[in-house]
N, C-alpha and C positions, 0 to 999 in steps of 0.2 A: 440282197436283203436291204429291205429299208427301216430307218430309225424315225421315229415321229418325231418332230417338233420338243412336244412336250416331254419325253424322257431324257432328249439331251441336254436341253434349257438346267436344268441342275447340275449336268457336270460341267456344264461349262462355266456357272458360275463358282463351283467349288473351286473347278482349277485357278479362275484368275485370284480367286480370293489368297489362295493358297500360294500363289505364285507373288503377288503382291504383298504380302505379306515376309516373305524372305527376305525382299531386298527394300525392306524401310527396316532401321533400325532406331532411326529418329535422335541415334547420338546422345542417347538415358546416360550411358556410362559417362562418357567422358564430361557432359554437363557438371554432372553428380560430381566429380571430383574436382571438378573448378569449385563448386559450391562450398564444397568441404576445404580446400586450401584457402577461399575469401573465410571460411569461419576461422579458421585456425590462424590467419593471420589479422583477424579483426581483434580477435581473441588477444595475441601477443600485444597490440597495440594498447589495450587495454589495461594491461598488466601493467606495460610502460607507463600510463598515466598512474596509476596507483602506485606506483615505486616511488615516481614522481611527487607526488604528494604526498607521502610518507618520510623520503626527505627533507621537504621544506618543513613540513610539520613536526619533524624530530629535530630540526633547528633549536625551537621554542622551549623554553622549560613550563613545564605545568603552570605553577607560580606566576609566569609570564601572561600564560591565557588567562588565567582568572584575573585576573590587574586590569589586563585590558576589557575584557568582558563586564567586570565591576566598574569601570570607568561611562564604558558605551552606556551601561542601565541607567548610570547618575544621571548621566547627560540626558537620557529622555523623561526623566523623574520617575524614577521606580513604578514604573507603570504595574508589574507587574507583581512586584514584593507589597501588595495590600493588604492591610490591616484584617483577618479575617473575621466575620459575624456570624453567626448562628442564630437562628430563627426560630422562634416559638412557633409550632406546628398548628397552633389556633389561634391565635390574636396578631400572629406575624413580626412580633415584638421583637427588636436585633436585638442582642446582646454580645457580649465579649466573649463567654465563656460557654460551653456547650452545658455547663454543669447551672448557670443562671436559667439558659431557654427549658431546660428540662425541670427547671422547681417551677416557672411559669407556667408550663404546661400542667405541672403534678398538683402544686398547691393551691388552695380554694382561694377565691378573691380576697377573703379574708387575713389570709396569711401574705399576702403581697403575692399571688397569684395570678394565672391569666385570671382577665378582665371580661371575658365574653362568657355570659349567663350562661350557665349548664355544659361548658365545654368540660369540666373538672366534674367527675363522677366518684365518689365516696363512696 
């Protein structure tokens, strides 16, 4: 009995496929749990520095950081602690008080109001 070419050609690819395939396991497992003991111990180290800092920082009394924080500001001239303005929405005018820009914006030039013709509608 003869076998042609062409109907063996597929089992003998199944088989090697098949057989190849058994003996690669490519080591998934045991990578995967090296991977997971480097998390869990990056993780611990982690903790470590946050303990760490938690620490040094419960040293301190409240009191203490604001001292020092109010000190570091003076020293750069209150950069930050500025004087705030508010702006009239039409002539752009500062003012001090939100309650000044908002009668500038409301009352007619007349009244001491914004200053730009027909921004103030009656």
């Amino acid at each position: 009995m003869r076998v042609s070419f062409s109907t063996l050609l597929p089992v003998v690819v199944s088989l090697t496929a098949w057989v190849t395939s058994g003996h690669h396991d490519g080591g998934a497992p045991l990578e995967a749990r090296d991977w997971m003991d480097g998390l869990s111990t990056r993780d611990l180290e982690m903790v470590g520095d946050i303990l760490e800092r938690r620490e040094v920082l419960a040293e301190f009394a409240t009191r203490d950081l604001i001292d020092e924080l109010s000190d570091r500001l003076e020293r750069r001239g209150n950069i930050i602690s500025k004087k705030k303005t508010y702006k009239c929405p039409y002539c752009g005018t500062k003012y001090d008080t939100a309650e000044k820009a908002k009668a500038c914006a409301t009352l007619p030039a007349i009244l001491g109001g914004c200053k730009v013709a027909g921004a103030v509608r009656q």
